[in-house]
C-alpha positions in Angstrom: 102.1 -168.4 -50.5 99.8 -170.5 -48.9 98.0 -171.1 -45.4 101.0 -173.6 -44.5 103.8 -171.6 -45.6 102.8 -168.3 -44.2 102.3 -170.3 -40.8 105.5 -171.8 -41.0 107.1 -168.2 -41.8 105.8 -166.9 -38.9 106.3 -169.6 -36.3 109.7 -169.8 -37.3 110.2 -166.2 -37.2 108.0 -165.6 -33.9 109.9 -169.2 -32.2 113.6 -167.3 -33.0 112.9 -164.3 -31.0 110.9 -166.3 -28.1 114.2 -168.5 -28.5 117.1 -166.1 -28.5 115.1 -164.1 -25.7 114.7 -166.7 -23.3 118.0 -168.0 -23.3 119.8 -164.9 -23.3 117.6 -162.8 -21.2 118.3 -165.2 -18.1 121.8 -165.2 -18.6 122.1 -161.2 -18.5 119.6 -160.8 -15.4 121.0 -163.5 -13.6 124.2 -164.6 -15.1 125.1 -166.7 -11.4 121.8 -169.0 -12.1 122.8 -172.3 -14.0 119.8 -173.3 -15.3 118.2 -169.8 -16.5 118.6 -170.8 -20.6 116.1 -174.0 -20.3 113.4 -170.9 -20.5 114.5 -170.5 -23.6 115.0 -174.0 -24.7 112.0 -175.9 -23.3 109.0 -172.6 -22.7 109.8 -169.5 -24.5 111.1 -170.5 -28.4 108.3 -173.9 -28.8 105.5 -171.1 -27.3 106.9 -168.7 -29.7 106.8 -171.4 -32.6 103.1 -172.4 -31.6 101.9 -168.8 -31.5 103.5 -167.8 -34.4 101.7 -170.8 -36.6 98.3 -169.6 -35.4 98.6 -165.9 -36.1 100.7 -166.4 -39.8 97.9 -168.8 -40.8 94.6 -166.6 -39.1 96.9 -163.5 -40.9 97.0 -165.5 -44.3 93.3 -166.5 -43.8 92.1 -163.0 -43.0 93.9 -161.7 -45.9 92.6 -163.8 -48.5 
């Protein structure tokens, strides 16, 4: 697999879990606050995604 594909694996993978934690961590801390999935939607799964394409391709890289 290449530099591309092992950064896409891993930004996908790392974006899911910064995804799925951000959106349902607010809603079991504080299930009365409207607005506490947006974390997930908008901070927490796209920062997941961006640091997950940087360590799958310096991981591929350091590899080869």
């Amino acid at each position: 697999m290449g530099v591309i594909g092992a950064a896409l694996r891993a930004g996908c993978l790392l974006g899911l879990i910064g995804f799925v934690g951000g959106f349902v961590g607010p809603i079991i801390l504080t299930p009365e606050a409207n607005q506490g999935p947006l974390l997930g939607i908008l901070v927490t799964g796209p920062g997941g995604f961006l640091v997950g394409l940087v360590v799958g391709a310096a991981a591929n890289l350091r590899r080869r």
